[in-house]
Backbone of each chain as ProteinMPNN parsed JSONL, in Angstrom:
{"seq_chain_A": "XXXXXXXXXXXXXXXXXXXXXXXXXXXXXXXXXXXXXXXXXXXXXXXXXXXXXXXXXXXXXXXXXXXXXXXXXXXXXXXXXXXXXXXXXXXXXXXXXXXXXXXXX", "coords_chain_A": {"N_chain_A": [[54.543, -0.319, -13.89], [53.105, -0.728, -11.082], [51.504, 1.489, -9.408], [50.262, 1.438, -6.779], [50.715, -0.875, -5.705], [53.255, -0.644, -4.772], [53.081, 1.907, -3.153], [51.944, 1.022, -0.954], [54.011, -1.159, -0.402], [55.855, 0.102, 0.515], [55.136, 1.231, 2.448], [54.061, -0.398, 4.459], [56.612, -1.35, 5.076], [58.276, 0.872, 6.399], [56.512, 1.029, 8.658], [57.485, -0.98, 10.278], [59.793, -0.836, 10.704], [59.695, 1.416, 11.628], [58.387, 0.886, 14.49], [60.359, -1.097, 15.253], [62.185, 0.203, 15.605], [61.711, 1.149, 18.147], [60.72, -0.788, 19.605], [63.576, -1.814, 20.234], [64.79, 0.277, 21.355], [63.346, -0.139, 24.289], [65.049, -2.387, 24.957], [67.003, -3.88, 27.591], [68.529, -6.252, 27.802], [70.211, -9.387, 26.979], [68.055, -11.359, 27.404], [65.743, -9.699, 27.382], [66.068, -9.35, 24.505], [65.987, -11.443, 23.244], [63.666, -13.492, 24.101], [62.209, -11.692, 24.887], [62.581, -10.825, 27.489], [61.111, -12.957, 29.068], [58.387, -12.373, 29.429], [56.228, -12.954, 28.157], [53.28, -14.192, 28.098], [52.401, -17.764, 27.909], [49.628, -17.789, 25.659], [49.26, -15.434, 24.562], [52.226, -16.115, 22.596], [51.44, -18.096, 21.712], [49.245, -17.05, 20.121], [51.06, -15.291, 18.674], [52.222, -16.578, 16.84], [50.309, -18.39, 15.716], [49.248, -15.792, 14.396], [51.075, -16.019, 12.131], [51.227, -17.791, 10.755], [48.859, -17.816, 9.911], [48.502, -15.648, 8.446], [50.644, -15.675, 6.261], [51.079, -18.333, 5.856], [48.695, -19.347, 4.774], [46.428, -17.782, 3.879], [47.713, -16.381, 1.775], [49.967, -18.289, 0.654], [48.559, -21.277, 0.87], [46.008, -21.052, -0.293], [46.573, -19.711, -3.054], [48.032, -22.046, -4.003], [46.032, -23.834, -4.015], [44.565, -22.991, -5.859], [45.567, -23.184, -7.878], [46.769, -25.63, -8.496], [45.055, -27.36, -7.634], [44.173, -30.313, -5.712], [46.745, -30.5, -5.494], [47.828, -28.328, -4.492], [47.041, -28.548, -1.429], [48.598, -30.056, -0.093], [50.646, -28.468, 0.567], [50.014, -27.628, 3.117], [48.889, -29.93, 4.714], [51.026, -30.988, 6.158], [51.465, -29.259, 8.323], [50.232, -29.663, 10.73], [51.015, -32.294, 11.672], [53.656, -31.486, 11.994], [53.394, -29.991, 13.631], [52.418, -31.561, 15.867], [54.747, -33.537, 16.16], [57.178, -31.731, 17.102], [55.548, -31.083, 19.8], [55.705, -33.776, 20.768], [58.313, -34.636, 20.288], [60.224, -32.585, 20.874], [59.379, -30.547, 22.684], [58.573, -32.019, 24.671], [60.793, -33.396, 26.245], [61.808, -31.342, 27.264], [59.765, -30.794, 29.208], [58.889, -29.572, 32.601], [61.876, -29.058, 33.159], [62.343, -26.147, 34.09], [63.279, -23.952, 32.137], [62.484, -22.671, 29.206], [62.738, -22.494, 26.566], [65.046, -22.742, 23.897], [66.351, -21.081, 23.765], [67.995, -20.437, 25.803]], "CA_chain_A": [[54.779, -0.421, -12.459], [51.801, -0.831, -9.914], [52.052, 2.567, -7.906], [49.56, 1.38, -5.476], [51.376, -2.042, -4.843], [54.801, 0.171, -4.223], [53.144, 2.436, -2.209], [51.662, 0.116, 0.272], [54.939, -1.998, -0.002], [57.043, 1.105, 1.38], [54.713, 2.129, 3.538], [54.395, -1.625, 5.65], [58.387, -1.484, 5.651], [58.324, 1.996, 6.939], [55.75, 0.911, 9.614], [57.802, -2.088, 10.384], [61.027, -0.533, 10.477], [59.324, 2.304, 12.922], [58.251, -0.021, 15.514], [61.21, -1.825, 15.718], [63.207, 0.765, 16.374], [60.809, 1.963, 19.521], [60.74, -1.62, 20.759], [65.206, -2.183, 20.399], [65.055, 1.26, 22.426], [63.437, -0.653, 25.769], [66.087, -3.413, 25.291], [67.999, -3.77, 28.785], [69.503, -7.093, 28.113], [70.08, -10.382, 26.006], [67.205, -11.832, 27.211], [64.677, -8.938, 26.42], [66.004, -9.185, 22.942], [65.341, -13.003, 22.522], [62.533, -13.666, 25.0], [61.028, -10.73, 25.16], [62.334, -10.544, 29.322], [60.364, -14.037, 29.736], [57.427, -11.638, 29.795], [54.868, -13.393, 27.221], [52.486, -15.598, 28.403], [51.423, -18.903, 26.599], [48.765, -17.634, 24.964], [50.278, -14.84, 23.331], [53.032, -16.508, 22.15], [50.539, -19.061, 20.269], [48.607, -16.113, 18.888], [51.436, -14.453, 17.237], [52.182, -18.093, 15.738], [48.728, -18.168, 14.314], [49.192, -14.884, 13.23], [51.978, -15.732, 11.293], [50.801, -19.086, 9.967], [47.321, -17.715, 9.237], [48.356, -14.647, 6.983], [51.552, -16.175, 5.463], [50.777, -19.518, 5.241], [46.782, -19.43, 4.979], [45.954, -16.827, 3.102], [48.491, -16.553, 0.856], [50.6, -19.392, 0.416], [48.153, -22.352, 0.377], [44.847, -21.304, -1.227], [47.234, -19.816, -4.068], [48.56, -23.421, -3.929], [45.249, -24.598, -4.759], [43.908, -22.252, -7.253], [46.885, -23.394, -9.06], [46.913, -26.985, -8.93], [43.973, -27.984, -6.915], [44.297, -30.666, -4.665], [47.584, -30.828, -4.984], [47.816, -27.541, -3.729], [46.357, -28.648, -0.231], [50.052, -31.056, 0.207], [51.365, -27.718, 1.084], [49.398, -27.422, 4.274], [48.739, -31.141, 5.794], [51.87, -31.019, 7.094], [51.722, -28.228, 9.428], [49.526, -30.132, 11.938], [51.894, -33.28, 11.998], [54.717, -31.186, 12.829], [53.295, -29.395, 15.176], [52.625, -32.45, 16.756], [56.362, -34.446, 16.385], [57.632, -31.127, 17.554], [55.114, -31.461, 20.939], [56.132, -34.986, 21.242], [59.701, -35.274, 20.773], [60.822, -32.003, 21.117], [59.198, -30.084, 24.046], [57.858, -33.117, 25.917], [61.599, -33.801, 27.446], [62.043, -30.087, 28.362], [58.813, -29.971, 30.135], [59.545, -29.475, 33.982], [63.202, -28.15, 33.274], [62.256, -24.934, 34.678], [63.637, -23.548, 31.045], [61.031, -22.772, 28.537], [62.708, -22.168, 25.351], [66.144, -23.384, 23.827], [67.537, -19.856, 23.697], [68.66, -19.782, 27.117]], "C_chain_A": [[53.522, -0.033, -11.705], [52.154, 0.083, -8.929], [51.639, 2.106, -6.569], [50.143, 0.196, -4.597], [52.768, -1.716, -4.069], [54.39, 1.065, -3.066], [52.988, 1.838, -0.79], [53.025, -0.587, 0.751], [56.042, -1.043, 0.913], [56.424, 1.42, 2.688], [54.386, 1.095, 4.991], [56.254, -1.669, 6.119], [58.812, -0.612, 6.356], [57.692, 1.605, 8.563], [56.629, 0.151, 10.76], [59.299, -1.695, 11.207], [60.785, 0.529, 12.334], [59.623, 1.291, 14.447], [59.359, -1.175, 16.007], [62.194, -1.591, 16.732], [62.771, 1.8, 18.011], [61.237, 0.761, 20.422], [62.562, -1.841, 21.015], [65.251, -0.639, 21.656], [64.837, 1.37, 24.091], [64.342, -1.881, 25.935], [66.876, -3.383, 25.918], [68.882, -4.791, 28.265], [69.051, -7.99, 27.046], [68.872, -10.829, 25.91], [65.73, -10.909, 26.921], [64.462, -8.923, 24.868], [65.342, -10.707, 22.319], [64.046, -13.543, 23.064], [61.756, -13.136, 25.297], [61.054, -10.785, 27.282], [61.413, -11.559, 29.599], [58.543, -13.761, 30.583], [55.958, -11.772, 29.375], [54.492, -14.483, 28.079], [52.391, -16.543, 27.236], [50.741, -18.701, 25.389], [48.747, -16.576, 23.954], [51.617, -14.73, 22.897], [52.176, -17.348, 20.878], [49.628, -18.071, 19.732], [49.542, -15.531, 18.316], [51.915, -15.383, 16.514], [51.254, -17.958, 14.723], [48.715, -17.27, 13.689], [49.827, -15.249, 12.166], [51.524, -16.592, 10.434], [49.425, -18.896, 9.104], [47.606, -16.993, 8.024], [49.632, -14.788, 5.789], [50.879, -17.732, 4.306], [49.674, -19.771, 4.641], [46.171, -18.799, 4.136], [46.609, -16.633, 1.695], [48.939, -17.705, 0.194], [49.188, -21.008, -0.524], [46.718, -21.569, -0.347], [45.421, -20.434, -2.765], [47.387, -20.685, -4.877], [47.213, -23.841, -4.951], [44.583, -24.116, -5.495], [44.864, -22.399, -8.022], [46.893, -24.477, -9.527], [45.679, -27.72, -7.963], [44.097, -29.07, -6.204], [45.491, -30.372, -4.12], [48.466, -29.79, -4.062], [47.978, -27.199, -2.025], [47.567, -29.455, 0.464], [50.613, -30.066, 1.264], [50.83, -27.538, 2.825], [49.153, -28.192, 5.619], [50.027, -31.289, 6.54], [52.383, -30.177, 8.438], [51.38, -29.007, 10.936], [50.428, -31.045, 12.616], [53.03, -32.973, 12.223], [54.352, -30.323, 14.146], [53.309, -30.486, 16.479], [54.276, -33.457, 17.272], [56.879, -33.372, 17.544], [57.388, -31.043, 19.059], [55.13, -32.306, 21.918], [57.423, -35.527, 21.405], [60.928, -34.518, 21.217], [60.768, -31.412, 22.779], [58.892, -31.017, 24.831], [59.507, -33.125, 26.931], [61.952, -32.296, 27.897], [61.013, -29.162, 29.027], [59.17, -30.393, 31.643], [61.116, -29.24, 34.15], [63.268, -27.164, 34.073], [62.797, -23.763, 33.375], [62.702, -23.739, 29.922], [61.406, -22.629, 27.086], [64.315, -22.616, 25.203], [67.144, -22.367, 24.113], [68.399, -19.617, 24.665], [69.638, -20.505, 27.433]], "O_chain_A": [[53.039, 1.089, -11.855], [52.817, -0.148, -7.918], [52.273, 2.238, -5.522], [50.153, 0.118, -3.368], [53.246, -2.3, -3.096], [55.11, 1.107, -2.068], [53.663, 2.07, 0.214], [53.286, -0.676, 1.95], [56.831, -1.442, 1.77], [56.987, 1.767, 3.726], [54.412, 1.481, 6.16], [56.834, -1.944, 7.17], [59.744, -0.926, 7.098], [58.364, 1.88, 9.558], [56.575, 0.504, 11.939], [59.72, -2.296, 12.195], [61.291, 0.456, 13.454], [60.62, 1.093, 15.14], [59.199, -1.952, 16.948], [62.728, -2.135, 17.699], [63.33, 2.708, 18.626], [61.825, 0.865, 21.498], [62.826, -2.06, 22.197], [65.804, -0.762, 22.749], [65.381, 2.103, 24.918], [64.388, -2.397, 27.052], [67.894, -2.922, 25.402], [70.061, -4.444, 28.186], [68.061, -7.808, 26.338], [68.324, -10.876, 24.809], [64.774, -11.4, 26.322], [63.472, -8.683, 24.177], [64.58, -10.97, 21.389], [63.339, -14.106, 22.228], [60.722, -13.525, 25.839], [60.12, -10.784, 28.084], [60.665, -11.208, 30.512], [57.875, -14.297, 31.467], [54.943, -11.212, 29.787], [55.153, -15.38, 28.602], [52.323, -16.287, 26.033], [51.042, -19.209, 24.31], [48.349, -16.697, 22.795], [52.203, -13.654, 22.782], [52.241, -17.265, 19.651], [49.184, -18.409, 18.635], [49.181, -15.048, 17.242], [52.099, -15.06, 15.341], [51.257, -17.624, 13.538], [48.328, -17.34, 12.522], [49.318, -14.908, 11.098], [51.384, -16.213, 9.272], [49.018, -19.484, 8.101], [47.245, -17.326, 6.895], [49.632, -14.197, 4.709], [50.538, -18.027, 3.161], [49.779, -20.643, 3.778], [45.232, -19.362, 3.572], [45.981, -16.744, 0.642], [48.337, -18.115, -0.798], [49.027, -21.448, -1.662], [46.778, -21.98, -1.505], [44.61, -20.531, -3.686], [47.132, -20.608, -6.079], [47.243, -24.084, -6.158], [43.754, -24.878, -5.993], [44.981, -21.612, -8.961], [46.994, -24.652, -10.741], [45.808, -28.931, -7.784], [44.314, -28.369, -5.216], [45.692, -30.079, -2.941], [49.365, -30.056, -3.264], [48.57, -26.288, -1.447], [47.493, -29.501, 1.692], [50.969, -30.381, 2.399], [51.719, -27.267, 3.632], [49.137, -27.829, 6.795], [49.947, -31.784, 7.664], [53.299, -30.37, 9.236], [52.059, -28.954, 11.961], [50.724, -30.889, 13.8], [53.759, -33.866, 12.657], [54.895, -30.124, 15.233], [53.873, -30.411, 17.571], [54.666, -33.855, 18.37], [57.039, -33.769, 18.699], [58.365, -30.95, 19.802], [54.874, -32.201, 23.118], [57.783, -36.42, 22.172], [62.004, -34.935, 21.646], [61.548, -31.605, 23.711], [58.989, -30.677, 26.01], [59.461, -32.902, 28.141], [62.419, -32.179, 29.03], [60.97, -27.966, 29.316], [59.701, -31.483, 31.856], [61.574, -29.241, 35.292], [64.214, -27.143, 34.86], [62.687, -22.589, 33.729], [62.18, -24.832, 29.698], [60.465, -22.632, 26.292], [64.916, -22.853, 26.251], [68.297, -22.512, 24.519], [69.354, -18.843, 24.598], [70.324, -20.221, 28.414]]}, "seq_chain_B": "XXXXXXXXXXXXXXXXXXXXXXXXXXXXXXXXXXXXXXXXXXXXXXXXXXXXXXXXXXXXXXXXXXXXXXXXXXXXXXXXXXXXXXXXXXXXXXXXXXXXXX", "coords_chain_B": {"N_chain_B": [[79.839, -38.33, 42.842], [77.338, -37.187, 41.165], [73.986, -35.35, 40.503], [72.888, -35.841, 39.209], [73.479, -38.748, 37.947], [72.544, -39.7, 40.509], [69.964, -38.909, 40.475], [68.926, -40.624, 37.999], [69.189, -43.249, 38.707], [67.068, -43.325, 40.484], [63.897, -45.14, 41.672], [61.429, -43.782, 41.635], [62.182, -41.955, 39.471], [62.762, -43.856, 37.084], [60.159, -45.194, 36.778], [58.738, -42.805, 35.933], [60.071, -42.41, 33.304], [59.812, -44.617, 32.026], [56.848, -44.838, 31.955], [56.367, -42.514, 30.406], [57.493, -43.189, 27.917], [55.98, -45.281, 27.004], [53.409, -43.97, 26.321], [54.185, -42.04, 24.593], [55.886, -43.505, 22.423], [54.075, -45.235, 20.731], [52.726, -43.282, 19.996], [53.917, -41.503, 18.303], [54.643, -43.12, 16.625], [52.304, -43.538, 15.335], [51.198, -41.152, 14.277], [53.224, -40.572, 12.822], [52.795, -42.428, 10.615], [50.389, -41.984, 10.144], [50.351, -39.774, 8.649], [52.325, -39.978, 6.343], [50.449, -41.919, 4.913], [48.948, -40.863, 3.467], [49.659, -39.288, 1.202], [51.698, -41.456, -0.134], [49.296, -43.373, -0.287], [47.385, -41.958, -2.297], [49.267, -41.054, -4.164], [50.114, -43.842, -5.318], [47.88, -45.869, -5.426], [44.354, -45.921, -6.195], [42.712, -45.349, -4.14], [41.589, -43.089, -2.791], [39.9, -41.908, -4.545], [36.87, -41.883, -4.315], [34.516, -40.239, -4.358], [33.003, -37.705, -2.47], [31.234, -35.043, -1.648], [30.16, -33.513, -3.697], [33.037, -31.855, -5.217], [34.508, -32.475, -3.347], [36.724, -34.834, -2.57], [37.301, -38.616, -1.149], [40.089, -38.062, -0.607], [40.211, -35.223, 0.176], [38.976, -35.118, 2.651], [40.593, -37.051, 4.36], [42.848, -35.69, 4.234], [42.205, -33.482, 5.825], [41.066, -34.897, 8.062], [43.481, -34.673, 9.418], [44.255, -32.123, 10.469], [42.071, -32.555, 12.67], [43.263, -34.948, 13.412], [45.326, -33.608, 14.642], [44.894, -32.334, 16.919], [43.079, -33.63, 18.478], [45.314, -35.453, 19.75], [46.967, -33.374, 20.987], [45.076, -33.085, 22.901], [45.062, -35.608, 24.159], [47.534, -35.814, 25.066], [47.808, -33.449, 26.595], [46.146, -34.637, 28.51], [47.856, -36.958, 29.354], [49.898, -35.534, 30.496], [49.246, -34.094, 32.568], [49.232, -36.046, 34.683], [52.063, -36.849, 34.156], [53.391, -35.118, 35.503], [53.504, -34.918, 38.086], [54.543, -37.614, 38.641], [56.887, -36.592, 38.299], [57.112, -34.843, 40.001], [57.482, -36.535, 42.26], [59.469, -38.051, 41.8], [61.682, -35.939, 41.778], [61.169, -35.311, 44.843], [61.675, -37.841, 46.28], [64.657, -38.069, 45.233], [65.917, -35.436, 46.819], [65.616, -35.829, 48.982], [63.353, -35.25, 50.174], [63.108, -32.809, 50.873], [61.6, -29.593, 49.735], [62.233, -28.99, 46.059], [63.603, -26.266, 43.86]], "CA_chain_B": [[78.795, -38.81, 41.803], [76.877, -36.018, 40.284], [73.137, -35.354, 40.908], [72.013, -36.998, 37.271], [73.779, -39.957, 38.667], [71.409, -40.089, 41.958], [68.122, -39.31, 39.774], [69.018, -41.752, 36.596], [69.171, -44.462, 39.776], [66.03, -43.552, 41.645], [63.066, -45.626, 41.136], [60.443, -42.985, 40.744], [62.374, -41.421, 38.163], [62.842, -44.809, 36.11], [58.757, -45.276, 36.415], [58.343, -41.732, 35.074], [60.784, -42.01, 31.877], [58.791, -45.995, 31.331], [55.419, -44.354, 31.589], [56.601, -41.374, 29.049], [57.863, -43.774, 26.72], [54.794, -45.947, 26.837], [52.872, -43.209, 25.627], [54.992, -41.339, 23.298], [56.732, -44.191, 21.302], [53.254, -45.368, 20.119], [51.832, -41.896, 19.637], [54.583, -40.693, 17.483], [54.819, -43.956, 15.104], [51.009, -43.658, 14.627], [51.414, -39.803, 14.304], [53.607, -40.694, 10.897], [52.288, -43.416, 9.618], [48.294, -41.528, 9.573], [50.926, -38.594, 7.751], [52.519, -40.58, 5.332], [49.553, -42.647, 4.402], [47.944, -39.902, 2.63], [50.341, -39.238, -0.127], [51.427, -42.995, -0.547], [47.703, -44.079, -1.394], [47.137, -40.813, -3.261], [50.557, -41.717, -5.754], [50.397, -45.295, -5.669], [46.814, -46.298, -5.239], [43.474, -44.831, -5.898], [41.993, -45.877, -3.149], [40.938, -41.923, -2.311], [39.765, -40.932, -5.697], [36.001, -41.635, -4.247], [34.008, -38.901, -4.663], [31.674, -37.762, -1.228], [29.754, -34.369, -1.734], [30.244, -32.355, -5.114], [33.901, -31.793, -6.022], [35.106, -33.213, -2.302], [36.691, -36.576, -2.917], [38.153, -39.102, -0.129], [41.371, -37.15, -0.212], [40.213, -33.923, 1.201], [38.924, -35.415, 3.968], [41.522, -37.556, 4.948], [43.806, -34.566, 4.527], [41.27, -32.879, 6.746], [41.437, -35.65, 9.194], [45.353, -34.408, 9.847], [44.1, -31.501, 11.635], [41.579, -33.36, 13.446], [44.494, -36.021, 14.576], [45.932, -32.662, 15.833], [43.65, -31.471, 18.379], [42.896, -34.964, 19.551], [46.078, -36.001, 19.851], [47.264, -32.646, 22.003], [44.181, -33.105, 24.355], [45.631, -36.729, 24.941], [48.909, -35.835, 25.506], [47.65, -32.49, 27.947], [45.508, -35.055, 30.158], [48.796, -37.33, 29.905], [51.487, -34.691, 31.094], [49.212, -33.548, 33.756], [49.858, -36.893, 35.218], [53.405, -37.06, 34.525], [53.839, -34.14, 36.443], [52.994, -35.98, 39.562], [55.439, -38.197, 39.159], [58.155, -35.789, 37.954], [57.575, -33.627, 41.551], [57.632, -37.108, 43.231], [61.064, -38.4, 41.465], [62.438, -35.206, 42.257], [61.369, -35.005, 46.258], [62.73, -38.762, 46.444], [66.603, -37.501, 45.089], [66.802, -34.684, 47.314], [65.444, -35.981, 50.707], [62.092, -34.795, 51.287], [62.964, -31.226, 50.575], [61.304, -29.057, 48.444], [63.33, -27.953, 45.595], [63.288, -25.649, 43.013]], "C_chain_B": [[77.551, -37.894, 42.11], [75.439, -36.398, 40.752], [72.824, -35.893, 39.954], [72.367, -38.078, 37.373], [72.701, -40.761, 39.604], [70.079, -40.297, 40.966], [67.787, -40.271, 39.114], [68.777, -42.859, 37.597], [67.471, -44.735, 40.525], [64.823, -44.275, 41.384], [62.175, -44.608, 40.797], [60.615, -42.203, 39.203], [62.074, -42.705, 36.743], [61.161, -45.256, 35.868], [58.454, -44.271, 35.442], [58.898, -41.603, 33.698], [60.223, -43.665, 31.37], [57.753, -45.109, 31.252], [55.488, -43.141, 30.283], [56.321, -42.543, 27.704], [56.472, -44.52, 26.192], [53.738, -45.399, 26.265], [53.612, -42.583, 24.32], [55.281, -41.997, 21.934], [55.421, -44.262, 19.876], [52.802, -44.331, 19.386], [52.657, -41.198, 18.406], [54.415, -41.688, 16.107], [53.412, -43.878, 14.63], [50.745, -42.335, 14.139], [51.594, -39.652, 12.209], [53.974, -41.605, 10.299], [50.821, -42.41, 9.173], [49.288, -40.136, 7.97], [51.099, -39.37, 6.591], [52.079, -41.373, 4.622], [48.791, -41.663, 3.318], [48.644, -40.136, 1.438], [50.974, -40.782, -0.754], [50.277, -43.32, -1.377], [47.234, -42.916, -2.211], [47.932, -40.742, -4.799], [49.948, -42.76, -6.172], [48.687, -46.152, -6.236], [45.764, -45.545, -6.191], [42.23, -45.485, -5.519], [41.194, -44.242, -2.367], [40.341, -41.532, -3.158], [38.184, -41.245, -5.291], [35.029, -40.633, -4.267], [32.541, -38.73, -3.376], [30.865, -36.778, -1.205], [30.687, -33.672, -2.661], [31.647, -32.952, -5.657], [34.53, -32.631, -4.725], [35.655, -34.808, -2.413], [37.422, -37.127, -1.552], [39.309, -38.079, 0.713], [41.407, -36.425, 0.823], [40.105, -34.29, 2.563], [39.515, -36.441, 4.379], [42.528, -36.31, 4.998], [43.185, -33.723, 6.026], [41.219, -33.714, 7.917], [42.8, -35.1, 9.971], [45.44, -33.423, 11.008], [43.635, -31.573, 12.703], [42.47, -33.894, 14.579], [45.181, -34.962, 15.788], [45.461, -32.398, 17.299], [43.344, -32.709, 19.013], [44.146, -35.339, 20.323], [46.945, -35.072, 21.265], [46.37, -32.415, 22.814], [44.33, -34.214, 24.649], [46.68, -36.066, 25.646], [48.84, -34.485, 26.866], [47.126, -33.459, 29.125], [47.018, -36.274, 30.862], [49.84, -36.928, 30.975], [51.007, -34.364, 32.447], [49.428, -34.726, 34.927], [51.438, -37.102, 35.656], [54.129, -36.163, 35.315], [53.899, -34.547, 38.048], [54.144, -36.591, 39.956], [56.644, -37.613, 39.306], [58.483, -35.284, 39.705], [57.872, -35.262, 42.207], [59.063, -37.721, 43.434], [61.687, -37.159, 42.15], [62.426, -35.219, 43.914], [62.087, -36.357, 46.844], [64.2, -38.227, 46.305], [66.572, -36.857, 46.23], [65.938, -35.123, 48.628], [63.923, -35.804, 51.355], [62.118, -33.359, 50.811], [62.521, -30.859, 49.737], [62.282, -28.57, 47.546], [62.875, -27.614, 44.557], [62.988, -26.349, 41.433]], "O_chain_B": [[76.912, -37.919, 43.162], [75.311, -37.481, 41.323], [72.164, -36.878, 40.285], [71.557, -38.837, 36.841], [72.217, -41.89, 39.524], [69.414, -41.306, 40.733], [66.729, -40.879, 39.28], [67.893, -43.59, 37.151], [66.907, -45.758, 40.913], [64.522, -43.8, 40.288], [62.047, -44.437, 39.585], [59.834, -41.95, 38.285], [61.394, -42.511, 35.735], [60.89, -45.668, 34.74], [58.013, -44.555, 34.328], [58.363, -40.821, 32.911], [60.276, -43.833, 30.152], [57.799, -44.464, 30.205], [54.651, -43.047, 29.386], [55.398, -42.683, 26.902], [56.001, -44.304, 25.075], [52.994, -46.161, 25.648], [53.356, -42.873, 23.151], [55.111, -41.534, 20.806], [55.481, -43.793, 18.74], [52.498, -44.459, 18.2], [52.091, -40.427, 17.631], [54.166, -41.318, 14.959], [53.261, -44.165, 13.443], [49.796, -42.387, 13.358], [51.012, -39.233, 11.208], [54.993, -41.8, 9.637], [50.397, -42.239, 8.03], [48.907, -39.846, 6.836], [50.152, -39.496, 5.815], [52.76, -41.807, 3.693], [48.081, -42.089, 2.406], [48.333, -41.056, 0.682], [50.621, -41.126, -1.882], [50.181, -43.489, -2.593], [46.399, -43.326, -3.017], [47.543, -40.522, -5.946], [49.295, -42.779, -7.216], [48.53, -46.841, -7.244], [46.179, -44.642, -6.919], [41.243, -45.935, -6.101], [40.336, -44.352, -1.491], [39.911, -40.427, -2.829], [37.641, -40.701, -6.252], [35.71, -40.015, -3.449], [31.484, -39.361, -3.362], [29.72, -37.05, -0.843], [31.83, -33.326, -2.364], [31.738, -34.009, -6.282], [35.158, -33.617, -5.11], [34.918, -35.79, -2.323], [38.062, -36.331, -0.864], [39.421, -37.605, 1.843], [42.035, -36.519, 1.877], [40.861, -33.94, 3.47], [38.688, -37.057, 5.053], [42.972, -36.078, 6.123], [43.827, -33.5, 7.052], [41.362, -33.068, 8.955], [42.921, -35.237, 11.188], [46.128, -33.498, 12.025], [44.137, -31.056, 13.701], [42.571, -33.667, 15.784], [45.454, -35.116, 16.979], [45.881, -32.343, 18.455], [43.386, -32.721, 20.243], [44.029, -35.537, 21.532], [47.423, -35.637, 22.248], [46.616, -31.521, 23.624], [43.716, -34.386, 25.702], [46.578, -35.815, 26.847], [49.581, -34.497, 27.849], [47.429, -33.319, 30.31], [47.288, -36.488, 32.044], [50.397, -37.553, 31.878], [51.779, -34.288, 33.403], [49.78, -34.353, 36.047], [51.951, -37.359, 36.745], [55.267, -36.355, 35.744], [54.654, -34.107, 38.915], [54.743, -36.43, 41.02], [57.432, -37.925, 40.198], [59.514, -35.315, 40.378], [58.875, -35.123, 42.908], [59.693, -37.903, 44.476], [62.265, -37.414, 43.207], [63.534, -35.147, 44.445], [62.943, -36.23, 47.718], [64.847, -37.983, 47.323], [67.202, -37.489, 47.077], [65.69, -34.113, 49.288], [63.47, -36.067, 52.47], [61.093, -32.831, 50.378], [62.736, -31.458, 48.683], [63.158, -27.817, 47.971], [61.935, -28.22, 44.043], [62.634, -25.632, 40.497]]}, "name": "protein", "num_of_chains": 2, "seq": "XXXXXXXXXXXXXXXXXXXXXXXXXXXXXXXXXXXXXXXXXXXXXXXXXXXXXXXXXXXXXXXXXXXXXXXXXXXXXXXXXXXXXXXXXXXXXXXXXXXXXXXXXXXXXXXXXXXXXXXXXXXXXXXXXXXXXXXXXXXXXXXXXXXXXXXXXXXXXXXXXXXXXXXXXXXXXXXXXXXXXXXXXXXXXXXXXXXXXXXXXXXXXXX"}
């Protein structure tokens, strides 16, 4: 058993776990919990995307992928772009100018 | 008869949901066809297996194109929308009279 991989692994869940329970403690209402109170801008909304996509998907995931099987590795990835785009084009395009910014509401 | 009644009727609106379409329809079928061309001629073909600097063959960079298409494709569609916005406020001040509305 890998102490050092256990310790780290308790000690991000611990971290994780902390901070959760700080931010559920300013939660007034439904929409603070799902929307965050309609309080994020644009731009950090698409950076904690990238975060997620960069150190999940990016780091991990696909160059794994291709130190494994080499190109075919790289399959895992081309599709991110082309949904981002369908999603830009067939999803949000008709609920731009709604005045509603997200489905949750 | 309901306000989605009045708008679905008004001409500016019916310009603004033609001009969408006119953009979109195209943009999406060329969207995934450039997608689904990759792996097609990659199975079927080997029409990518060229080889362009070292270990890099066709492939990569057509895969690599994908992200490309991205970023082009959402700085079309931003200089599009800021247009369609135009018309959107103008459909809407037609329905309700002149008035501004929310």
């Amino acid at each position: 058993m890998n102490v050092t991989a256990t310790v780290f692994f308790a000690a991000i869940v611990a971290v994780t776990l902390v901070i959760t329970y700080w931010a559920s403690k300013r939660n007034k209402s439904t929409s603070d919990h799902y929307v965050a109170g309609k309080g994020i801008k644009g731009w950090q909304n698409g950076l904690a995307i990238t975060g997620d996509f960069v150190s999940m998907g990016g780091f991990l995931g696909i160059t794994g992928a291709i130190a494994l099987q080499g190109f075919n590795g790289f399959y895992l990835s081309y599709g991110i772009p082309i949904a981002f785009l369908l999603v830009l084009l067939v999803v949000a395009e008709p609920m731009r100018n709604l005045g509603k910014y997200t489905v949750g509401m | 008869m309901n306000v989605y009644s009045e708008v679905v009727e008004a001409m500016a609106f019916k310009e603004l949901v033609s001009r969408k379409r006119a953009f979109l329809v195209p943009t999406v079928i060329f969207v995934l066809l450039f997608f689904l061309m990759l792996p097609i001629l990659s199975i079927f073909t080997d029409v990518l297996d060229g080889k362009v600097v070292g270990a890099v063959s066709c492939a990569y960079l057509y895969a690599f194109a994908q992200f490309i298409l991205a970023w082009v494709v959402t700085f079309l569609y931003w200089r599009k929308a800021n247009l369609w916005d135009e018309l959107a406020r103008e459909a809407r001040e037609e329905v309700s009279g002149g008035e501004a509305s929310a």
